[in-house]
C-alpha positions in Angstrom: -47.9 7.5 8.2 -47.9 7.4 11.7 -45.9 5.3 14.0 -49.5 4.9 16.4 -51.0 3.0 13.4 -52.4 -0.9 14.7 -50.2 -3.5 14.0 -51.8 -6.5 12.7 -48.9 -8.2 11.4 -45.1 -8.5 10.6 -42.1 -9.0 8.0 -39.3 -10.0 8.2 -36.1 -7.2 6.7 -34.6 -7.6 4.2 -36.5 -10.5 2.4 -33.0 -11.6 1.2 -30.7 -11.3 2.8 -26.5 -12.2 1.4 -24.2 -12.9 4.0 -20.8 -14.2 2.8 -18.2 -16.9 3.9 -15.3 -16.0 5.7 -12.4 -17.9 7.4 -11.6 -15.6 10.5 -13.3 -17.1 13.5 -14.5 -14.0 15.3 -13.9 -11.3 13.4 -16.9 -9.9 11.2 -18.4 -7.1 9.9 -22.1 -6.3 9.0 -23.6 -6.4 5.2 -24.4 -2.9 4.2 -28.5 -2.1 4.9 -28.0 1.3 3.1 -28.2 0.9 -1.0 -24.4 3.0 -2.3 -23.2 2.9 1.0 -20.7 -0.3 1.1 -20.1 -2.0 4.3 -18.5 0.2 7.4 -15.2 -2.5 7.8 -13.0 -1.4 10.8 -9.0 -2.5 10.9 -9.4 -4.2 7.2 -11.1 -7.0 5.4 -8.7 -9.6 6.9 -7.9 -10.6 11.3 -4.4 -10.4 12.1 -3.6 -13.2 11.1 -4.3 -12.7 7.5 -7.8 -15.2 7.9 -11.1 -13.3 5.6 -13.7 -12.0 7.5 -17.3 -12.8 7.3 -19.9 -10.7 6.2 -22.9 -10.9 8.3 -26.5 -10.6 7.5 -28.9 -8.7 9.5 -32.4 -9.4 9.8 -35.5 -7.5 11.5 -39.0 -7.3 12.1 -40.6 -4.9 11.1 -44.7 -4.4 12.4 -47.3 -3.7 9.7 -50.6 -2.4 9.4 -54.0 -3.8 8.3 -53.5 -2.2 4.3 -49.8 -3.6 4.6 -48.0 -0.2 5.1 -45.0 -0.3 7.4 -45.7 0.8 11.1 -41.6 0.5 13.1 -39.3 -1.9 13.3 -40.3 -4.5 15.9 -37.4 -5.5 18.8 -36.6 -7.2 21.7 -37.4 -3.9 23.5 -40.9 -4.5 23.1 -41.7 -7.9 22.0 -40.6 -11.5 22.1 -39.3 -12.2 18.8 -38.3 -16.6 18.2 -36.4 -16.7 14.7 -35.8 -20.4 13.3 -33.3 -20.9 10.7 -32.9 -23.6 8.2 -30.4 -23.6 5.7 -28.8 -26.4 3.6 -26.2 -26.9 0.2 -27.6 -28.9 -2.1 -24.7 -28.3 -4.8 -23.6 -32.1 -5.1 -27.3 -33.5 -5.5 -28.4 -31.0 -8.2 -28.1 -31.2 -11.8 -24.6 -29.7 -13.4 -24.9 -26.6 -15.1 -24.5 -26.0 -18.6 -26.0 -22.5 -19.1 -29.3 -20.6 -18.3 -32.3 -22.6 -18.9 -34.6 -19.3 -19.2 -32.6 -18.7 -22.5 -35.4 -19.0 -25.0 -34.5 -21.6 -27.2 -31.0 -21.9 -26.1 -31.1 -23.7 -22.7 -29.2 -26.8 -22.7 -30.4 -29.8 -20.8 -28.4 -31.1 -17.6 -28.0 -34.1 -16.5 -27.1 -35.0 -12.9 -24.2 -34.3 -11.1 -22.3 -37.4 -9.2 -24.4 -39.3 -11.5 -23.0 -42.6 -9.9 -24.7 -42.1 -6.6 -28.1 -44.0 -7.2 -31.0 -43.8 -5.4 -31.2 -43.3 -1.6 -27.7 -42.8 -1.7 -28.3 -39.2 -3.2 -29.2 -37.7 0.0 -25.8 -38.6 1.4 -24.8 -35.4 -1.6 -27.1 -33.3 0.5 -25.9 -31.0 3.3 -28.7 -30.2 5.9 -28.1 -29.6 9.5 -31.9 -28.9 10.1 -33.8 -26.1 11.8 -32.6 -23.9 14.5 -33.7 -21.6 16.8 -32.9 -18.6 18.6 -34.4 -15.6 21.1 -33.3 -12.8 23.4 -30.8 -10.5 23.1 -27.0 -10.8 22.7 -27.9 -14.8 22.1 -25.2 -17.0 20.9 -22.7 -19.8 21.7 -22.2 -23.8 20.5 -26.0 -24.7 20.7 -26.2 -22.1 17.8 -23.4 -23.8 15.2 -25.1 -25.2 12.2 -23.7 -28.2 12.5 -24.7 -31.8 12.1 -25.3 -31.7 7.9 -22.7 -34.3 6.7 -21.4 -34.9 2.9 -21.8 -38.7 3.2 -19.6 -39.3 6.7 -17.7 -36.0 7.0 -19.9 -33.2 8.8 -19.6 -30.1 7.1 -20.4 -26.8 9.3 -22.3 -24.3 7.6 -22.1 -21.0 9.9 -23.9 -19.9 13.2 -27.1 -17.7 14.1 -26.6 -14.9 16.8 -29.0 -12.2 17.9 -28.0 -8.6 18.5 -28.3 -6.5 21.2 -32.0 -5.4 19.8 -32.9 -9.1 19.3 -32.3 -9.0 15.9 -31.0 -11.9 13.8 -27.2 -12.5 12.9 -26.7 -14.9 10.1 -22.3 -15.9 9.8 -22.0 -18.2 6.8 -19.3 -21.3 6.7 -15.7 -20.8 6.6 -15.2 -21.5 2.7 -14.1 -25.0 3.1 -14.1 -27.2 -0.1 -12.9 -30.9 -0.7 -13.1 -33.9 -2.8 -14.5 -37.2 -1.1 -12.3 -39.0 -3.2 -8.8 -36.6 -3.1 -9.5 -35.9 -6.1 -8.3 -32.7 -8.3 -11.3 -30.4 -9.6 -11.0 -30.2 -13.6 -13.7 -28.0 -14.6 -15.3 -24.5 -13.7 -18.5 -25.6 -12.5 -19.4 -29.6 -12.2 -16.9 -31.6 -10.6 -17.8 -34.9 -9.0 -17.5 -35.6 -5.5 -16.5 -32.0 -4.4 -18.9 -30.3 -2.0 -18.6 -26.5 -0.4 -19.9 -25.0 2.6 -21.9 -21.9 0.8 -25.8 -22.4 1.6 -29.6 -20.9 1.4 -32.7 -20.7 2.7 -35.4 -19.6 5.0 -35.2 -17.4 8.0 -38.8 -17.5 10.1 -40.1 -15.2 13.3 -42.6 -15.9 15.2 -43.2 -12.6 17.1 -45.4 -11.9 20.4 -46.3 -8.2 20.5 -48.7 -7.9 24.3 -51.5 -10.2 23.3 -50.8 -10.2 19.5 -49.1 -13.4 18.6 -47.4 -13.3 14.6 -46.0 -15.0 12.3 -43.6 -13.4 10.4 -43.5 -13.0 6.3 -40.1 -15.4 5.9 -37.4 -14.2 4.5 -34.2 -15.9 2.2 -30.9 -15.9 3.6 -28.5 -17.0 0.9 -24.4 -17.4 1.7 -22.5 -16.4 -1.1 -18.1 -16.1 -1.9 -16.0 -13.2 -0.4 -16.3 -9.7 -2.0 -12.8 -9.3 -3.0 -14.1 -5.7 -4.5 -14.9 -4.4 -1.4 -17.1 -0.6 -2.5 -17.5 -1.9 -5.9 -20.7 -2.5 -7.7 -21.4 -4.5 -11.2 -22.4 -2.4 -13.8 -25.6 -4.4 -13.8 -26.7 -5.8 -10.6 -28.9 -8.4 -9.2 -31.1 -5.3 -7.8 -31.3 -4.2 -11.4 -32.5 -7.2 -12.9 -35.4 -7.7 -10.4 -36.4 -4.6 -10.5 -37.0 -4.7 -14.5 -38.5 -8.1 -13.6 -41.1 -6.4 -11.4 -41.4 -3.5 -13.4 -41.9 -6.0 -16.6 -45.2 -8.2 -14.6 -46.7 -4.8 -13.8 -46.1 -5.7 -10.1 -44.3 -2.3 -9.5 -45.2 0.7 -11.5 -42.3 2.2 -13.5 -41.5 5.8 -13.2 -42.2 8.1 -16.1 -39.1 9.1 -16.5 -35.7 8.3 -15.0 -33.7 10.2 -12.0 -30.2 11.0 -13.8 -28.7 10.4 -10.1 -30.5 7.5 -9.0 -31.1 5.7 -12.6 -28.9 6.9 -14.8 -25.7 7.9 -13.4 -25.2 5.0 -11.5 -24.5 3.0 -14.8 -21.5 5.5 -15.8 -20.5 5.4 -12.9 -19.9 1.5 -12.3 -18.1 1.2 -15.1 -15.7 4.2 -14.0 -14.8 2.3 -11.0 -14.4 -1.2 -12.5 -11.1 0.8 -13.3 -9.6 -0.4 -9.9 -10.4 -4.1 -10.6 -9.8 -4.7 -15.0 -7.4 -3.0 -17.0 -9.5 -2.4 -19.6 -12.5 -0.9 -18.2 -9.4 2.0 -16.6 -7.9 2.3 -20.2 -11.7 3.7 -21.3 -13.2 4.5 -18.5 -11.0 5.5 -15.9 -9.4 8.2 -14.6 -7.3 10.6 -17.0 -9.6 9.2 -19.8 -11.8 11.1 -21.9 -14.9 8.7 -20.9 -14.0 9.2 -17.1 -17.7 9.9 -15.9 -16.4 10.7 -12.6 -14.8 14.0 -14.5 -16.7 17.2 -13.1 -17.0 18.4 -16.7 -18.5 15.4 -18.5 -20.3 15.1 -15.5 -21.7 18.3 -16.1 -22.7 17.6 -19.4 -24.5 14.3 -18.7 -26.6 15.8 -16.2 -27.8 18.4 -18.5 -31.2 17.5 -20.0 -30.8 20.7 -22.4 -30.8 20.7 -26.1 -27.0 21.9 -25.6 -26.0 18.7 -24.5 -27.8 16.7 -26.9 -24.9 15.4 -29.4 -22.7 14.0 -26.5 -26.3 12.2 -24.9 -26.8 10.3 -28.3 -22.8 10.0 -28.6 -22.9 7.7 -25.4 -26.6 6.1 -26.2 -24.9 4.7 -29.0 -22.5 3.0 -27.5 -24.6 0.4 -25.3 -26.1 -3.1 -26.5 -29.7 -3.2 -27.2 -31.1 -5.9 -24.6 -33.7 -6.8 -27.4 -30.8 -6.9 -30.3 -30.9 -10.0 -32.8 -27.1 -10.5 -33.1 -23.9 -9.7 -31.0 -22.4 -6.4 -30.7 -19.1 -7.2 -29.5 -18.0 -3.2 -29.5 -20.8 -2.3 -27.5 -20.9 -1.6 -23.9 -20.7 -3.0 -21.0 -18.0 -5.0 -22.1 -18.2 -8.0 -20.0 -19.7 -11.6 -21.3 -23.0 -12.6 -21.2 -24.9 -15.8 -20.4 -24.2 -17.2 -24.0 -20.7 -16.9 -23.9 -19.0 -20.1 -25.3 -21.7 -21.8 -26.5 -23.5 -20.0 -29.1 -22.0 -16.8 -32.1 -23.3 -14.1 -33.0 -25.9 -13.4 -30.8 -27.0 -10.6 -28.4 -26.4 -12.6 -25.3 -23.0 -13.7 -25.9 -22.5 -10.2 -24.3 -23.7 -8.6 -20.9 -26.3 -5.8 -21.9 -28.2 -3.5 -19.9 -31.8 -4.6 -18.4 -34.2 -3.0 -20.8 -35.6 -0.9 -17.7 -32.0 0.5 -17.7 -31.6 0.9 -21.7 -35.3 2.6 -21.8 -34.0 5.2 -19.1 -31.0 5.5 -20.7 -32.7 6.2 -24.2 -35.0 8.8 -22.8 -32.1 10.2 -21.3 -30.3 10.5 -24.6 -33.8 12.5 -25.4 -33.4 14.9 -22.6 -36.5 13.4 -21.2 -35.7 12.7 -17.7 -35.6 14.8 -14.1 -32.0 15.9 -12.1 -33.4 16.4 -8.2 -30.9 14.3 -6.2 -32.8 12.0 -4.0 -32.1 12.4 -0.3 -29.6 10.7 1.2 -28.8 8.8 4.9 -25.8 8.2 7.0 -27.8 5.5 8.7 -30.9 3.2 8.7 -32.4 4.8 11.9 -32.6 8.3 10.6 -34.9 7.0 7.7 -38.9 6.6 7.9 -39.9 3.1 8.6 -41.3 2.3 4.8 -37.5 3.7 3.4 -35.8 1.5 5.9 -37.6 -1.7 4.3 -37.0 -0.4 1.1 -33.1 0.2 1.6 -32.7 -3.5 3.6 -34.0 -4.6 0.4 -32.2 -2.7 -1.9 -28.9 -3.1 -0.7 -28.7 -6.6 -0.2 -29.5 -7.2 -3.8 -27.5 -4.2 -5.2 -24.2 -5.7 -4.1 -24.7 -8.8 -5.9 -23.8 -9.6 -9.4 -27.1 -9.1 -12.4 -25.0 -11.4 -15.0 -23.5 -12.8 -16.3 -24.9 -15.9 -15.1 -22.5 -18.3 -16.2 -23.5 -19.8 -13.8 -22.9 -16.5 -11.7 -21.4 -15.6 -8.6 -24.0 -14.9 -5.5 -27.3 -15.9 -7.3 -28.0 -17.1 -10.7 -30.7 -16.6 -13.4 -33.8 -18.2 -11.7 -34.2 -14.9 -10.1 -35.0 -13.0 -13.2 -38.2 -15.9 -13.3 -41.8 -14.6 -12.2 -42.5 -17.9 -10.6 -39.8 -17.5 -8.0 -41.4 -14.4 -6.7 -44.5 -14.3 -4.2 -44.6 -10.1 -4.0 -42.1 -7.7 -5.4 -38.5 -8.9 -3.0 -40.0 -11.7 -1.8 -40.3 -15.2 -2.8 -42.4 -18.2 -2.8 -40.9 -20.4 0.1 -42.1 -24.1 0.7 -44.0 -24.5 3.7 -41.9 -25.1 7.1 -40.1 -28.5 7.1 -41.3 -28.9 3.8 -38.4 -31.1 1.8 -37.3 -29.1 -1.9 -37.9 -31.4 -4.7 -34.1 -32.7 -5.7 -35.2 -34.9 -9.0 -36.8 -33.9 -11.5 -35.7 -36.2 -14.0 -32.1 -37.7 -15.8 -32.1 -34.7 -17.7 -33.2 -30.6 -16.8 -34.6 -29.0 -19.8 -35.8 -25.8 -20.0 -39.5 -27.0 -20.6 -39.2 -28.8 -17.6 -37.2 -26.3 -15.7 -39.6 -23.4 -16.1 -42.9 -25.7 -16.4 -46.0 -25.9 -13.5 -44.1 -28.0 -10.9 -40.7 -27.2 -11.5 -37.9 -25.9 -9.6 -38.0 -22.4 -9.9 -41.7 -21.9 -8.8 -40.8 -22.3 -4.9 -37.5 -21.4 -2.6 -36.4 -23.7 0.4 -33.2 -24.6 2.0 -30.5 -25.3 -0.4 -32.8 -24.5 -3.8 -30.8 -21.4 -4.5 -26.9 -21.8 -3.9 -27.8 -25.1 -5.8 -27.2 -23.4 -9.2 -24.2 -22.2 -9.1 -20.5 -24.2 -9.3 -19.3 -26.9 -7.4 -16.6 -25.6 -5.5 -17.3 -22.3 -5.9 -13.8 -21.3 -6.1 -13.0 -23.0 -9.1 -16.0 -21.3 -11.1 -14.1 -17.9 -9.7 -10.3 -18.8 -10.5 -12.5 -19.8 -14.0 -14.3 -16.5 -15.3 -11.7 -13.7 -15.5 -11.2 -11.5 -18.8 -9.7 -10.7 -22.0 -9.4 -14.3 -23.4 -8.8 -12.9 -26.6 -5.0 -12.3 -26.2 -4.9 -10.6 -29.5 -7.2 -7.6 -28.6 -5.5 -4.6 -27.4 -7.6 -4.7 -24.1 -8.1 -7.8 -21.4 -12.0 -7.6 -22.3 -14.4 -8.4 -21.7 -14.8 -9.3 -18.4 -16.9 -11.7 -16.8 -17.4 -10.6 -12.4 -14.2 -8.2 -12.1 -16.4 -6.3 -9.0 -16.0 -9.7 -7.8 -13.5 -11.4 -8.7 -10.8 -8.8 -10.0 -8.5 -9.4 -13.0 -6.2 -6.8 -12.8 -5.6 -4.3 -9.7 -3.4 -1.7 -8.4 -0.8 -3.5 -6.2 -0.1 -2.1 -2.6 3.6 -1.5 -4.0 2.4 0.7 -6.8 0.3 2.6 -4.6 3.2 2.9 -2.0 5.6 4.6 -5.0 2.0 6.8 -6.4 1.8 7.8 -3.4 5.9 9.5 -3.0 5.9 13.2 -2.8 9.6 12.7 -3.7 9.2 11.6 -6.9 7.8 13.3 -9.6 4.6 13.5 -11.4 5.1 11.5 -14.8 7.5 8.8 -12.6 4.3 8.6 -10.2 2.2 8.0 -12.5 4.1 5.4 -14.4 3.2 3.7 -10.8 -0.5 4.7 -11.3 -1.1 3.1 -14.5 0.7 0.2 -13.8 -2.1 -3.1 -13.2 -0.7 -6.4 -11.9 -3.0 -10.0 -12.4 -5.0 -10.7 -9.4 -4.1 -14.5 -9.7 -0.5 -14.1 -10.3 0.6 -16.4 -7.4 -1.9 -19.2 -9.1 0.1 -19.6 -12.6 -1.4 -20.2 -16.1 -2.1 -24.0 -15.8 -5.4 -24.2 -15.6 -6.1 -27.3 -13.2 -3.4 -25.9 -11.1 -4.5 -22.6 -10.7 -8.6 -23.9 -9.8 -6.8 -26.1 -7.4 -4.6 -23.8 -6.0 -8.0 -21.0 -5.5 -9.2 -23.6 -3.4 -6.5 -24.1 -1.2 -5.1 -20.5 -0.9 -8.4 -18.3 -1.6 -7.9 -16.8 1.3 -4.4 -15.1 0.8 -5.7 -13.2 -2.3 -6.0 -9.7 -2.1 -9.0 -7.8 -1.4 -9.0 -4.6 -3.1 -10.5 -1.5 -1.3 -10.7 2.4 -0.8 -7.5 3.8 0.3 -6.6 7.3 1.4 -6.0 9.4 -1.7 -2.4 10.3 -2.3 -1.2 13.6 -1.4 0.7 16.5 -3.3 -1.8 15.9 -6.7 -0.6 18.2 -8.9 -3.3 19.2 -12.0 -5.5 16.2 -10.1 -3.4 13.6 -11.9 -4.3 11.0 -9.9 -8.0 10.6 -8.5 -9.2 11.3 -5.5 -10.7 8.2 -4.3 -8.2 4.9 -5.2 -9.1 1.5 -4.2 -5.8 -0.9 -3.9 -5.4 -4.3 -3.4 -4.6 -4.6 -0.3 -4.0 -7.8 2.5 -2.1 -10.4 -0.1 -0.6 -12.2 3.4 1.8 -14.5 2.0 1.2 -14.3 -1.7 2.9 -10.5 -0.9 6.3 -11.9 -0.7 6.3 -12.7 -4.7 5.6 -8.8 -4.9 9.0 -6.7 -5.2 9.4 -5.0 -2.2 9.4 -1.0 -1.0 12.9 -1.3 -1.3 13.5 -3.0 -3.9 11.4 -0.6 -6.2 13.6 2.1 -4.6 16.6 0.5 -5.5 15.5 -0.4 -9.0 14.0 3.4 -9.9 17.6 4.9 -8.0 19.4 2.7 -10.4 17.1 4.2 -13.1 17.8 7.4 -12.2 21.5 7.0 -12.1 21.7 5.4 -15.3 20.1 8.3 -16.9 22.5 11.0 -15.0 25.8 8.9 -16.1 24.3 9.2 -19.3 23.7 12.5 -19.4 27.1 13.5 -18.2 28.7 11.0 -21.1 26.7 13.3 -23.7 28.0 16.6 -21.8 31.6 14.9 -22.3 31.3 14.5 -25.7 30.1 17.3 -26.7 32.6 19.4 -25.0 35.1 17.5 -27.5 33.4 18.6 -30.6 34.6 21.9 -31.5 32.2 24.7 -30.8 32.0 26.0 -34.7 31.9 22.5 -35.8 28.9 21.9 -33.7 27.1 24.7 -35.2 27.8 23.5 -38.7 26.6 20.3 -38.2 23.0 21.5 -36.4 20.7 22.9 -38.9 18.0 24.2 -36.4 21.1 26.0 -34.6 21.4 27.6 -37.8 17.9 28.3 -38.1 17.4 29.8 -34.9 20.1 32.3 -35.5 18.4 33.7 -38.1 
């Protein structure tokens, strides 16, 4: 495809796009727009003064031809490019959640939330600061704010646009600010009554002027979602996954023949490998100095193998994962985090997360040997790839870091996106027209008939529709969903968004003492497998700790890649090691450097005073005596 092709008309890049709150005020980074590659974050995930930074989405044009193929990406270099922005949260105004409505047979009707706000009055629950728009290059300052949506009289800022130096759109959500219009505490994990939050959704439109062609843009989403506190981590199943079988499923895409171990398989194993850094569990089985570390060159080896050879230990891991299509709960089976049905129904498949059933066909043809090894190629950058691969990446990348279940409600985006009547063309969505209101009642109660019936809310996307299914805050649906609540079970699973939201981590003290050439290799890795709760500064009362994620979210550690430690004898300790790093405050309650010296020098001591106790006693037992009394002296005399 040549770059000299007509352009006749335009996209916008990536059709969604998942920016995510922050509470530094200038300090950002850019989402990733390369699918494995996580986000390039310079100086740490926090400002100096210990505030979150913002993750940033970045949009672009991109010029197409007359059978739809992708010509270049479209700048302010050449043309004159006029985004408008309209986002809004509609949390407060929407119906409460009680669990996926696309369940079959098992959705459970809502009614709505802040059901004593009649009438009128309900768009007082609705945060909307209207349309905005921005041009040029390097574009930004007060005009841009999204300000002016209020939750009833208090205005509630919901980020700012920019534009690059290439003209392209910058989209910086809110700052992560919840309250209660009353002062009230929140009391549950998703519903509570006169809270609002400053997450948001919606459209993102270009018209673009290229000489005498004038366009308008396919629109694209823009949808603001919680921190990643598991920054380089990925969900065993992701929201990029679950679309994909979606597409795959309506014949929209076609499916491959067979599977690419590197692209389609290995990237399964793999996830759960490095969930290690972010739930205990998932390290005891998965992670490194397990057997069932898939990051091991020799199983690695072996999984990659389509041969006959390999065979037994193919079937051996087939085995283990829960059949999407099962008929009743397999709680041994893998992944072991919970699915959608989780606390409302027994004994079925869903009370588990299970693999899309693209992703457990692949992985059953695998088990067959049927499947190909050629690694696909691989960019350090967006610019070095073709035009119709750069679409494809923005696309894949901004889905791939968000959670694909379980959607309880879920974290970034919830189960609506696994419905056909969401979706205009593969990655895109149906949006309403511009200035066109969303539909906020459809009734005193949401059932699923009504939910997924002609006319209902999942057929069309505009500002606010999306966010508008998950929790109210949002941090008390995440202080919520953690793992393990079976204290009885040897191992804190399952686990419900640990690539988000981690249970337990590798603490920056541990690391410090793994990390000692002075001490030695069994005492370093006493360090190494010890895991410490990511909430531990929020207690075990559970209003209390909700309440206190809303207030101190920010001070929580964000765990992330760290240099690998040094002097790693027999590769003990892995090569790559993600910490949790950046606790500001909270890392006072940690013992300090020093104090873990003193306490393992104290060790140490005790065990030489007790060794020289032993020598002193023994030198007071008469030699002959002492031979008498040891058997296996004895023994090895003779």
């Amino acid at each position: 495809m040549s770059q000299n092709q007509k352009i006749v008309n335009c996209a916008i890049y990536p059709a969604i796009g998942i920016s995510r709150i922050g509470n530094a005020p200038d300090d950002y980074y850019l989402a990733s727009e390369i699918p494995g590659k996580p986000a390039e974050v310079e100086s740490g995930y926090k400002d100096s003064k210990g505030r979150v930074k913002k993750q940033v989405a970045r949009f672009r044009v991109y010029g197409l031809a007359e059978d739809g193929t992708v010509v270049r990406e479209l700048t302010a270099d050449e043309a004159e490019i006029e985004w408008r922005v309209h986002v809004a949260n509609r949390k407060a105004a929407w119906y409460q959640f009680n669990n996926a409505l696309d369940l079959e047979g098992l959705g459970i009707p809502s009614a709505f939330r802040n059901q004593d706000i009649k009438g009128e009055n309900r768009k007082k629950l609705i945060i909307d600061p209207g349309s905005r728009s921005i041009s040029g290059k390097n574009t930004q300052g007060q005009d841009y704010y999204l300000k002016g949506g209020k939750f009833f009289d208090k205005e509630v800022p919901l980020g700012e646009i920019r534009t690059d130096e290439k003209g392209r759109l910058l989209f910086f959500g809110g700052s992560g600010d919840s309250a209660s219009r009353d002062q009230k505490p929140a009391k549950t994990f998703a519903n509570n009554d006169g809270w609002h939050d400053d997450v948001c959704d919606g459209t993102v439109r270009a018209t673009v002027k290229l000489g005498d062609l004038k366009m308008e843009a396919e629109p694209a989403i823009v949808a603001v979602t919680p921190p990643n506190f598991g920054q380089g981590l990925y969900g065993v199943v992701t929201m990029y996954d679950v679309v994909i079988d979606l597409f795959y499923k309506e014949k929209w895409l076609e499916r491959p023949e067979k599977p690419n171990f590197w692209s389609d398989i290995f990237p399964i194993f793999e996830r759960m490998t490095q969930m290690q850094w972010v739930n205990q569990g998932f390290f005891f089985l998965f992670g490194h100095n397990s057997p069932s570390n898939f990051n091991a060159p020799d199983l690695l080896k072996i999984l990659s193998d389509p041969s006959e050879a390999s065979k037994p230990e193919r079937d051996r891991l087939f085995e283990w994962f829960r059949n999407p299509e099962g008929n009743t709960f397999q709680p041994i089976e893998i992944p072991p985090c919970y699915g959608d049905a989780f606390g409302d129904y027994e004994n079925i498949t869903k009370e588990g997360l299970s693999v899309t059933p693209t992703q457990y066909l692949w992985l059953q043809q695998w088990a067959d040997g049927n499947f190909t090894t050629q690694k696909p190629a691989t960019y350090q950058s967006l610019e070095a790839m073709p035009p119709a691969l750069q679409t494809e990446a923005l696309n894949k990348a901004a889905l791939e870091e968000c959670l694909g279940g379980g959607f309880h409600p879920g974290i970034e985006l919830s189960w609506p996106m696994r419905v056909a009547s969401m979706w205009k063309t593969p990655f895109r969505l149906n949006t309403l027209l511009e200035g066109e209101e969303p539909k906020d009642d459809f009734g005193p109660l949401l059932a699923s008939k009504i939910a997924l019936g002609s006319g209902g809310p999942v057929e069309v996307s505009g500002p606010g529709t999306l966010t508008r299914w998950l929790g109210v805050p949002w941090q008390t649906d995440e202080a919520s969903c953690n793992s393990g609540y079976d204290t009885s079970t040897y191992l804190p699973l399952p686990s419900w968004w640990a690539a988000r939201i981690p249970n337990q981590v590798l603490s920056e003290s541990s690391y410090k003492r793994l990390s000692d050439p002075t001490l030695n290799r069994f005492q370093r890795l006493k360090h190494f497998d010890y895991r410490q709760d990511w909430l531990r500064d929020f207690g075990t009362q559970y209003e209390n700790r909700i309440n206190a994620m809303v207030k101190h979210w920010h001070e929580l550690g964000i765990v992330g890649e760290c240099d690998a430690p040094e002097n790693n004898e027999e590769g003990s300790l892995p090569n790559r090691i993600w910490v949790e790093i950046d606790r500001g405050p909270f890392a006072k309650s940690d013992p300090s450097f020093e104090q873990i010296i003193r306490a393992e020098k104290a060790e140490q001591e005790q065990v030489v005073k007790a060794e020289e106790m032993m020598i002193t006693i023994a030198a007071k037992v008469p030699e002959e005596r002492s031979k008498r009394l040891n058997p296996l002296f004895k023994r090895d005399e003779l």
